[in-house]
LOSELO-577026 format. One record per residue (C-alpha): residue in one letter; x, y, z. Coordinates in steps of 0.2 Angstrom, whole numbers, plus 2048, in hexadecimal, padded with zeros to 3 digits. Layout:
BEGIN
AXYZ...
***
This chain:
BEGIN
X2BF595C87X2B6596C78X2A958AC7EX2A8595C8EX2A55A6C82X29759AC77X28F597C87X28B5A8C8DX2875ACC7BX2775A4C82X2725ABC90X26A5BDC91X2725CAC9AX2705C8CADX26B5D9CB1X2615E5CA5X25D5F8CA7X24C5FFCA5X24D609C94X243619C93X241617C80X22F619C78X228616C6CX223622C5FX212625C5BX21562FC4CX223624C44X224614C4BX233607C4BX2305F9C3DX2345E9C41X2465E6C3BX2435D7C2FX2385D6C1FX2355D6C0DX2295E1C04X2265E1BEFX2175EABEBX2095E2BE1X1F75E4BDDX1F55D4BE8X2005D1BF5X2065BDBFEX20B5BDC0DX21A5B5C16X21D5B0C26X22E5A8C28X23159DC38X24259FC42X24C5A7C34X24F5B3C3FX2535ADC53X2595B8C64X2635B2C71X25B5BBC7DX2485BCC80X23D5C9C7AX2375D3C89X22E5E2C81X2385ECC8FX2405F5C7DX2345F7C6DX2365E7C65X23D5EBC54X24C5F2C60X24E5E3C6BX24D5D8C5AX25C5E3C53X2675E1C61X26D5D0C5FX2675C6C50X2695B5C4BX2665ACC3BX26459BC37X26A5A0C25X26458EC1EX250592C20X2515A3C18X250598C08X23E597C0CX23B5A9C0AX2455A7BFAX239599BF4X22B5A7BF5X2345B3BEBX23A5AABDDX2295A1BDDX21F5B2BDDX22C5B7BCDX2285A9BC3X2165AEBC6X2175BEBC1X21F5B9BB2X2155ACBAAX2065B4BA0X1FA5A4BA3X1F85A4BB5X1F35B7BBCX1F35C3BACX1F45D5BAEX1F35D2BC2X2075D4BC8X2085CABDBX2125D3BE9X2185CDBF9X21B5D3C0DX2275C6C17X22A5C7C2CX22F5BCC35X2295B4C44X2375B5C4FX2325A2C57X2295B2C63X2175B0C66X2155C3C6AX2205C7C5AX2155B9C51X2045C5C55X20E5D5C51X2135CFC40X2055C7C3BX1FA5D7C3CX2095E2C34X2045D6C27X1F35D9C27X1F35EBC29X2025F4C26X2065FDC17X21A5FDC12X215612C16X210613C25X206621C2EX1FA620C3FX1E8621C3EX1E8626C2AX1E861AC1BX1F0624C0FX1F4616C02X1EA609BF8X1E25FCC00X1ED5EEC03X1E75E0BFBX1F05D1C05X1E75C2BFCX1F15B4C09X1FD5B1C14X2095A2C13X21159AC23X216596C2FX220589C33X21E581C43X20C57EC48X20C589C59X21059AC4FX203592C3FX1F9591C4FX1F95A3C55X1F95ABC45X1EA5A0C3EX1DE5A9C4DX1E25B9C47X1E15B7C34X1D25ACC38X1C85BDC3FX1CD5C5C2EX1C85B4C23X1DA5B5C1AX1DF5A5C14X1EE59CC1DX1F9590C15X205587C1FX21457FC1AX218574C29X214562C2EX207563C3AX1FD553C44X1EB54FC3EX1E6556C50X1F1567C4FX1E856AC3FX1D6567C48X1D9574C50X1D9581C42X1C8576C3AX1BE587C38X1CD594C34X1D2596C21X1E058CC25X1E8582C17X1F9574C1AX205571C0AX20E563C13X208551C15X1FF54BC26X20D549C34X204539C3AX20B532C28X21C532C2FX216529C40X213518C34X22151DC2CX22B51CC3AX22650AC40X228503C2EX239509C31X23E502C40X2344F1C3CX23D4F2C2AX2504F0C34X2474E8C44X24B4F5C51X2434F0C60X24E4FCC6BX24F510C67X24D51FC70X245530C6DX24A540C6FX23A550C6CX239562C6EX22E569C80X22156DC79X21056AC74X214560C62X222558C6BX213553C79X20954DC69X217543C61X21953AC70X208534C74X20552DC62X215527C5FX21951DC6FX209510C6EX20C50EC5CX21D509C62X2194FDC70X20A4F3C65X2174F0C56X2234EAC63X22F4F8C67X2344FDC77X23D50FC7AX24E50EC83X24A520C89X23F531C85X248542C85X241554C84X24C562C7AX245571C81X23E57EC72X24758EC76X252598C6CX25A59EC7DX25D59BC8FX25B5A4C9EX26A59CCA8X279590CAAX26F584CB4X263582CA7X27257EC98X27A572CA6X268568CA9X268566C98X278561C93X277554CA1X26554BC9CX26E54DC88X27D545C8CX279536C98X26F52DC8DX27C52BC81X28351EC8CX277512C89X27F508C7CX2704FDC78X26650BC6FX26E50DC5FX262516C57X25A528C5DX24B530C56X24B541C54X23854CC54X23A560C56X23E56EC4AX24E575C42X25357DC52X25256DC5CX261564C53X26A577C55X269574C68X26D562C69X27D567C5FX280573C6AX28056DC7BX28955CC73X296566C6EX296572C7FX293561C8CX2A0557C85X2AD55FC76X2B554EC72X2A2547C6CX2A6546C5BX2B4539C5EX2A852EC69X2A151EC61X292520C6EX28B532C67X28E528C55X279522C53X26E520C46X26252FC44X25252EC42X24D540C3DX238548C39X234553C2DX236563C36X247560C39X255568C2EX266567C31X26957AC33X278586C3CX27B596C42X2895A1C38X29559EC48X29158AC4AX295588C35X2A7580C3CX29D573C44X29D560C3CX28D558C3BX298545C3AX28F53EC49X27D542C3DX286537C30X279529C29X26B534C31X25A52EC29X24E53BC25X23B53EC22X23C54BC17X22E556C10X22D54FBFDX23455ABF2X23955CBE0X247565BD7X241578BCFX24757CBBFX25158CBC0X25058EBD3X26358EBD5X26559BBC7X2595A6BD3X2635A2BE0X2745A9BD5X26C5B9BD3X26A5BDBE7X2775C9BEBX2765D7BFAX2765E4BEBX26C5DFBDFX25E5DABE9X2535E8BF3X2455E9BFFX24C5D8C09X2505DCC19X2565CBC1CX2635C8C11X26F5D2C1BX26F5C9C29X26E5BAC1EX27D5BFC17X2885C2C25X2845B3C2DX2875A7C20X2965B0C1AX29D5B5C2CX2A05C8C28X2985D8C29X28E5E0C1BX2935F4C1CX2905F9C09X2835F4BFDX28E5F5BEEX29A5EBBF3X2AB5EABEFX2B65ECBFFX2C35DEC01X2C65E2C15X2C75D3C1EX2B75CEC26X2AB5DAC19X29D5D1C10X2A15D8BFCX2915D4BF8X2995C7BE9X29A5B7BF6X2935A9BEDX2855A0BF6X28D58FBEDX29C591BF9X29058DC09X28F57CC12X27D574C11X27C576C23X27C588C20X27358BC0FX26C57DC03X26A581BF0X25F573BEEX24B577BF2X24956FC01X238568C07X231576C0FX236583C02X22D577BF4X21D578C00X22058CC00X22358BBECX211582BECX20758CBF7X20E59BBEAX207590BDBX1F6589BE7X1F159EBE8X1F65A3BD9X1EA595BD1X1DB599BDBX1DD5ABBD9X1DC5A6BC6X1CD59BBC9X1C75ABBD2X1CA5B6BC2X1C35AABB5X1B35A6BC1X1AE5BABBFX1B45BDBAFX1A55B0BABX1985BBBB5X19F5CBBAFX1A15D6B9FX1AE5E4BA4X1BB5EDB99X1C55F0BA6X1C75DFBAFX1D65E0BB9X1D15F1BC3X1C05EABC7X1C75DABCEX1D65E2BD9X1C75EDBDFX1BB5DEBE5X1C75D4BEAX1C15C8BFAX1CE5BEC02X1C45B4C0BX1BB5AEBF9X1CC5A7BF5X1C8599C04X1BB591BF8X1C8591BE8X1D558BBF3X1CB57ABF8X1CE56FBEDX1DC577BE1X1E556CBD6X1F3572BCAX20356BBC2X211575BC9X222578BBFX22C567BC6X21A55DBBDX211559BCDX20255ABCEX1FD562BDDX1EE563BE9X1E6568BF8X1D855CBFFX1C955FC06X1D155DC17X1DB56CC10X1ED563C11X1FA55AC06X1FB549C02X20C54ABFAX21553DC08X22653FC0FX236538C08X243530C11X258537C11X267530C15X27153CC1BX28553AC15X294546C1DX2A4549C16X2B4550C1FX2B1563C1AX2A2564C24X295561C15X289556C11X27B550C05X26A546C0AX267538BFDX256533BF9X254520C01X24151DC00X230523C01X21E523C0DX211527C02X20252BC0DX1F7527BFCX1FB515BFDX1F550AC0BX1FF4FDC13X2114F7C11X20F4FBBFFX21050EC05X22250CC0CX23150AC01X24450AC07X255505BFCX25E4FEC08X26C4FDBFDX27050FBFCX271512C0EX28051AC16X282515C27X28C51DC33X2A0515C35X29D50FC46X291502C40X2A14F9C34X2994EAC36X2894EFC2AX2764F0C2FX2754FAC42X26F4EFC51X2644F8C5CX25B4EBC6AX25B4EDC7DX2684DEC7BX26E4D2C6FX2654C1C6AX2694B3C75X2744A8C6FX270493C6BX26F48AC7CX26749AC84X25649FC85X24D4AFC89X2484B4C9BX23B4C3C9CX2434D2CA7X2384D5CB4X23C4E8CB7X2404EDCA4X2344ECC96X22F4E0C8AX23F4E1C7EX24A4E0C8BX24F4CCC90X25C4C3C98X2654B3C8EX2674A5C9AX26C494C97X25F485C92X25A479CA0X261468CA1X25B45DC93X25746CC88X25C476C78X25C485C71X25F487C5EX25B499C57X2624AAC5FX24C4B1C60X23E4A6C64X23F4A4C4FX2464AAC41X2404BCC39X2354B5C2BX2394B8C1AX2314C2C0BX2234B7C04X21F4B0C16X2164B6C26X2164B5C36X2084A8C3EX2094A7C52X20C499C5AX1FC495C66X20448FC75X21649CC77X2154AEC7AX2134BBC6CX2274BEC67X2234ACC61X21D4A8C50X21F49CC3FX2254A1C30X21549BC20X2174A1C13X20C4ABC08X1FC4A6C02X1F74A4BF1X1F94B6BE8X1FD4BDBF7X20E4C4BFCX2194CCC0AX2274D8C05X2304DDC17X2384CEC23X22D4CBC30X21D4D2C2BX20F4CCC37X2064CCC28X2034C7C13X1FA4D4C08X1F24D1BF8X1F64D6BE7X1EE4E4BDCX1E54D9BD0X1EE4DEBC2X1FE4D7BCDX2044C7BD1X2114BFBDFX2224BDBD9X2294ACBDBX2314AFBEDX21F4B8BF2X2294C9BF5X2224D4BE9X2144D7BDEX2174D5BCBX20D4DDBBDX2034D2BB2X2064D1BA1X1F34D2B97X1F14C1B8FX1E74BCB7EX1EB4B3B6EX1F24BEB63X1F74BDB4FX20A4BFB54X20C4B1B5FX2104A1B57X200497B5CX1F74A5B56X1FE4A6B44X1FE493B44X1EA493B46X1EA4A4B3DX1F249BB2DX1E848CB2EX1D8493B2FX1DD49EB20X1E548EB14X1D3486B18X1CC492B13X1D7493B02X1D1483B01X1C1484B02X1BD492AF5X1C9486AEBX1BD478AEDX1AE485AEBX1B6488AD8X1B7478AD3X1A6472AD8X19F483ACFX1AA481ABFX1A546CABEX193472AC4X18D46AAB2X196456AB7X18B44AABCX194448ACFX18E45AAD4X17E458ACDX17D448AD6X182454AE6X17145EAE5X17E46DAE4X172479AEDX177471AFEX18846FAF8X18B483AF5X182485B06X18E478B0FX19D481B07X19B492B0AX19648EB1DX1A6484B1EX1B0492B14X1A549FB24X1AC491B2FX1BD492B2DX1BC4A7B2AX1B24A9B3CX1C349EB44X1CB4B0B42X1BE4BAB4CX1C74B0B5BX1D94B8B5AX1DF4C9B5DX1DA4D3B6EX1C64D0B71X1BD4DFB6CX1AA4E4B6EX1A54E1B5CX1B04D1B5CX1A84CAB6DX1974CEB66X1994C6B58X1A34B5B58X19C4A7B61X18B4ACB5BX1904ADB48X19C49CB4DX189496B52X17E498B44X18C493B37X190485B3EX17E47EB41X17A483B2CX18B478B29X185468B32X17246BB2BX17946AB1DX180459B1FX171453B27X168459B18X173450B0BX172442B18X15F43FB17X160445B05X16A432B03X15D427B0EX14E431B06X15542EAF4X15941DAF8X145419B00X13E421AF2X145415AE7X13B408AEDX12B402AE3X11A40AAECX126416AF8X11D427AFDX12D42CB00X131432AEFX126444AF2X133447AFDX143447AF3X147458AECX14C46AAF1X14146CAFAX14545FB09X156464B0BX153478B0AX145475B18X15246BB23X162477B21X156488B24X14B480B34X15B47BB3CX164489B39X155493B3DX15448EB4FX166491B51X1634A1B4BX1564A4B59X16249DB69X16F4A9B61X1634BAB61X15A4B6B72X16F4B4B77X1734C3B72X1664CDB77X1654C8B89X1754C6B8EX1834C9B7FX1954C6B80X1A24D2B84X1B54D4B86X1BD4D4B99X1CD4D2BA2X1CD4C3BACX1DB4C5BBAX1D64B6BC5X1D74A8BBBX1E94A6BB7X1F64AFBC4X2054B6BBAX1F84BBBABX1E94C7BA7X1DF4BFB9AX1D74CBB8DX1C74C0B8CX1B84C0B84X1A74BDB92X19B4B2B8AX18D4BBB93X1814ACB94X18A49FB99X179495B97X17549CB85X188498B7FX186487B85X174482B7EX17B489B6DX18947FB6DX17E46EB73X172471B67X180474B59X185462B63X17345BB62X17345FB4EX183455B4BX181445B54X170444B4BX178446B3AX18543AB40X17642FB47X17042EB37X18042EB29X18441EB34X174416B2EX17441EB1FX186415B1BX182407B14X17540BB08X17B40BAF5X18141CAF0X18D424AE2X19E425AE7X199420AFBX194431B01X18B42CB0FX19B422B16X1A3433B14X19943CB1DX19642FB2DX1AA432B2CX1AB444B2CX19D445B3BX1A6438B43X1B4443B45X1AA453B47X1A044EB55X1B0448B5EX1BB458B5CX1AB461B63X1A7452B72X1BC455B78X1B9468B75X1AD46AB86X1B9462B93X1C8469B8AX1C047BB8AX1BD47AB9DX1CC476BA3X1D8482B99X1D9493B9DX1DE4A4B92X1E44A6B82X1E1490B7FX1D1491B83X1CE49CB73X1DB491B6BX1D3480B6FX1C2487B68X1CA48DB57X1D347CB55X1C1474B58X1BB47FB4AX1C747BB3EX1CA469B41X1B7467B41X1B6472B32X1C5469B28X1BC456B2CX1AC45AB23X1B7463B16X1C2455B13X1B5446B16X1A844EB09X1AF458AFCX1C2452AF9X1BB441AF3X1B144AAE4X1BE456AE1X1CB447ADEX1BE440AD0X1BB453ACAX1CE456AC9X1D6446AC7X1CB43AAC3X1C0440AB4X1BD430AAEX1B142AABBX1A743EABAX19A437AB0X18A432AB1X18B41EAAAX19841CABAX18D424AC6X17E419AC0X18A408AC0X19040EAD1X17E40EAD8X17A3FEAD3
***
């Protein structure tokens, strides 16, 4: 019986009687729902479906009489006109946004009517909250925008109008790229992200779970035409075949029985189809309303089937929203609904606003009455409150006592878009201000600017905006004039007493491209209890089993095969033609089988693949590399050779004790500088050849720590030229010993030679032309610091660039050249009579010089990172410590130790 009474609930009366009423011209009806708060700048509202009639609107009656007779709420969407409010109170009540400039607002509702949509649109324009014909006896009504709607066809309709008047338009609906081309030339603004986002979404779904068999279910009309068209050949070319396509009429009311039977048949039969497990749901919040509703009117027991039990796939536009008299409905066979949810974030103090709404308390909403009675089931007969008859609102009902089917306290998507679009106004309103407050010198600023206030000037402030709202988004509008915030993904979960929650499960980010862009945990999924068995199934039919193979359907489509047995003589060994590959590898066809066919490879190098199956591998950001499975991108940590890690204090201590040693040695050669064995030394060169050694070891340093600018600079040419005055040295004290000893020799011209000024011509010519490779290096091409992220995979290495590669390489072969020529000639020179055998010493110290740097080339090439630097430091020291060791640690143990033999009567019996 009940079911009988819901049903003629929504059918008009058969037969209507011409009403004589009129309408008057002096006082004319309002239309029965708004909100109106004065303002020196007003926003405008347009609220979508809030408000909903059984019957049609036949303008036989004047309309705001027809829309009072039997009004229905969806009480759950008259949070969107609440997201405006509080949004426009936080406004007014921070200083730093519009100061002395108090921002009103004037709501209707569109009434899902197109007539009403018109009608409503120009009360916004034009009516004054005092209303009187043919006279304008109040201010001017400075309506700066209109916000709304939220379906595209009323967006559609009000757009044209407010187009004419150049008053901007800021939807807060998902609309597809096309739908929005049509409004190209209209102020027309969308805070929601680009439907066709959700399309890819929707395929990396399906493909993430490998549905291959699903159906679809979209409203009759022309964004359910749309959907259609662009999602089915996505479908097909990513291998997804729908079981079957289902149209949800887009009517708030029906004109007969027939009708509500046609429907209930084409809803129901489908169901039957146990193959398709999974249902995708495009439409608005009334299309879920009517395919509850003629569930529950075709077949009462539906909630006990396992066949209405699916998972659903549900669109943005989508909420899962009641009437007052369905609230006893259970939403159980929704449970484990997926979502694409309008990305949204929690507002600070929103629920406190939402505390505060009370029937008496709040004024000037004429919407919140019927809101009230509907989510409260009663009737609201005094505005104090305080009657306790059964079935009287008291006006103290608290909005936490409501299912989320009927009322949410949570923002939801749409209302954040709303809450934005406040903030996206408000800012470019500012950015209006401070533009003429550059231009203009006026006392007083805020009369002058409510009285020149454009509208249509706001279009140019609004293109573009960017502004952090309250939640610490930053938000924007691009230059196609939309959001790019993305969609989240829900997971709807039901519990016995008729409530639920949507948890957050994943994400498609329009801003990223690729696979990278959609995220899911899988883990925190809820399914629904039918599928006890864990992840649903949804293919035309199940795999075939080992010893059967696939056999094409002729009449179905692609998905759908039959399993027959192997012929004689042959095997079958997997369920599919293969396997689904694996993160870390892709999917390579097999040349000679059909597509379904395919190898598993795996990734190549520094490439990954995150999903099973993906027909493809992607690369890593540089600054990522490929974990060891190849299934996700890791960030590199910066490399370089550092003070705190243990090579780098070992070399860092070294090159420091050396150069203890060094001054140490430099002491004791000055403080014996009067003994007859640093005399013999021609001590000039042997200061020169200590404090470029002392340079040496010091310059080591410049090679740890992070490569900076100065350091790059600075290093290997300073590395260069030290190193070249070192070895020149030597060679100096080298030919200082053959000269010496061929000027001994009766009649030799050699003996001009010996002296000062030999070895000073030979340490500063050879140092000189060092000096020149190194300028012309570094004023052509000098080094500098870079991050290399190519050369080793898990790694950045913090690096210094040589530049030149050439010039680094001529300095060090010419630094090379010096030192086997010095070598060339100790060897020679080690045989000639000399005190204490210093040119033996030096052949030895060479020796081991040249072959520290003859290793250091093919040792420096093939390392990488942080060793290179640390093979060319241990060159330098080792180098640096030979000629240290080999040249001057023999004298200092005569100095130090052996006293004795420091005289000159030695060094003359040792020559002979």
């Amino acid at each position: 019986m009940l079911r009988l009474v819901l049903v003629l609930m929504l059918l008009p009366p058969l037969a209507c009687t011409a009403d004589t009423a009129k309408c008057s011209l002096k006082d004319p009806l309002p239309v029965p729902h708004e909100i109106y708060r004065p303002g020196d700048l007003l926003i405008g509202g347009m609220a979508s479906q809030i408000v909903y009639h059984i019957r049609a609107l036949t303008f036989q009656e004047h309309p705001s009489q027809e829309l009072s007779q039997v009004p229905n709420m969806l009480p759950k969407l008259y949070q969107h006109v609440l997201a405006l409010v509080f949004a426009i109170n936080e406004i007014n009540e921070n200083p730093k946004i519009l100061p002395n400039v108090t921002l009103g607002l004037h709501i209707y509702d569109s009434y899902h009517d197109v007539r009403m949509t018109c009608r409503t649109t120009l009360d916004l324009l034009f009516k004054l909250h005092r209303y009187l014909p043919n006279y304008e006896c109040d201010a001017h009504k400075n309506l700066v925008a209109i916000i709304g709607g939220l379906s595209f066809d009323i967006s559609f309709h009000m757009g044209h109008i407010l187009g004419l008047y150049k008053i901007p338009q800021i939807a807060y609906g998902s609309f597809a790229p096309e739908e929005r081309g049509s409004t190209e030339f209209l102020p027309f603004y969308c805070m929601v992200a680009n439907e066709a986002h959700q399309y890819m979404g929707i395929i990396q779904l399906l493909q993430h779970f490998r549905w291959t068999w699903v159906a679809l279910f979209a409203t009759d009309d022309g964004s359910g035409e749309h959907f259609l068209q662009h999602l089915e050949p996505l479908l097909s070319e990513n291998g997804i075949c729908l079981a079957f396509t289902e149209r949800i009429p887009n009517q708030a009311y029906w004109t007969d029985l027939g009708d509500i039977n046609n429907f209930i048949l084409n809803i129901y039969l489908p169901f039957s189809d146990g193959k398709a497990n999974v249902y995708i749901i495009y439409g608005e919040s009334r299309t879920i309303l009517a395919l509850m509703t003629f569930m529950f009117v075709g077949n009462p027991g539906y909630e006990e089937q396992p066949s209405f039990r699916k998972v659903w796939i549900m669109t943005a536009q989508i909420d899962f929203a009641v009437t007052g008299i369905q609230k006893s409905w259970d939403f159980q066979f929704f449970h484990g609904a997926i979502s694409f949810m309008i990305h949204s974030q929690g507002i600070l103090h929103f629920q406190d606003f939402l505390k505060d709404i009370k029937p008496h308390r709040v004024h000037g909403d004429s919407f919140l009455k019927v809101f009230w009675e509907q989510a409260f089931d009663c009737l609201y007969s005094h505005p104090q409150g305080g009657m306790e008859d059964n079935g009287i609102c008291t006006g103290d009902e608290k909005l936490d006592s409501l299912p989320g089917s009927l009322f949410e306290k949570t923002m939801s998507g749409h209302s954040y878009s709303i809450y934005n679009a406040v903030y996206a106004i408000a800012h470019a309103i500012h950015a209006m201000g401070s533009l003429r407050s550059k231009h203009r010198k006026i006392m007083n600023r805020k009369k002058i600017e409510l009285q020149d206030f454009q509208p249509w000037k706001l279009h140019t402030f609004l293109h573009g905006i960017l502004f952090n709202n309250s939640a610490g988004e930053t938000m924007s509008l691009d230059q196609k004039r939309g959001m790019g915030a993305g969609f989240d993904i829900t997971n709807l979960v039901t519990f016995p007493n008729k409530s639920f929650i949507r948890v957050k499960i994943g994400r498609v980010n329009p801003n990223v491209i690729g696979q990278k862009g959609f995220s899911i945990q899988e883990d925190m999924i809820v399914w629904q209890r039918t599928f006890n068995k864990g992840l649903p199934l949804s293919v035309c039919n199940d795999y075939c089993q080992p010893g059967y193979q696939k056999k094409k359907k002729e009449t179905e489509k692609f998905c759908c095969y039959n399993c027959v047995s192997c012929p004689e003589g042959k095997i079958s060994e997997q369920k599919v033609c293969n396997d689904y590959c694996q993160p870390g590898y892709q999917k390579k066809k097999k040349e000679t089988e059909k597509f379904c066919c395919y190898n598993c490879v795996s990734c190549p190098e520094r490439k990954i693949s995150e999903q099973k199956d993906s027909v493809d591998c992607m690369n890593c950001p540089k600054d990522h590399y490929p974990s060891k499975d190849q299934d996700q991108c890791i960030l590199k940590v910066i490399s370089y050779l550092s003070y705190e890690e243990p090579l780098g204090v070992s070399l860092g201590s070294i090159a420091v004790s050396y150069s203890l040693i060094t001054v140490l040695v430099l002491g004791i050669f000055i403080k014996h500088r009067d003994t007859p064995i640093v005399k013999a030394n021609n001590w000039d060169i042997t200061y020169a050849l200590l404090v470029s050694l002392l340079l040496c070891f010091i310059c080591s340093l410049l090679f740890l720590g992070y490569p900076m600018k100065t350091t790059c600079f600075l290093r290997q040419s300073a590395f260069g030229i030290i190193f070249v005055v070192a070895v020149s040295c030597v060679l100096a004290k080298t030919v200082t010993v053959v000269v010496a000893f061929m000027g001994t020799k009766p009649g030799s011209r050699m003996r001009k030679w010996v002296g000062k000024r030999l070895t000073n011509s030979i340490v500063l010519s050879c140092s000189l032309l060092q000096g020149v490779i190194c300028m012309a290096w570094l004023g052509t091409s000098p080094p500098f610091p870079q991050l290399d992220m190519q050369s080793l995979n898990e790694e950045i290495v913090a690096e210094c660039n040589e530049g030149s590669v050439t010039m680094f390489y001529i300095a060090l072969g010419y630094m090379g050249f010096l030192s086997i020529i010095t070598l060339t000639v100790a060897f020679l020179a080690r045989k000639l009579p000399d005190s204490f055998n210093e040119a033996k010493f030096i052949t030895f110290s060479m020796l081991i010089f040249c072959s520290v740097w003859l290793s250091f080339v093919p040792t420096y090439l093939s390392t990488k990172g942080k060793y290179m630097v640390a093979v060319e430091i241990f060159s330098i020291l080792a180098s640096s410590a030979a000629l240290l060791g080999c040249i001057f640690f023999p004298k200092c143990y005569i100095i130090v130790l052996r006293p004795e033999l420091n005289r000159k009567e030695q060094l003359i019996k040792r020559k002979n």
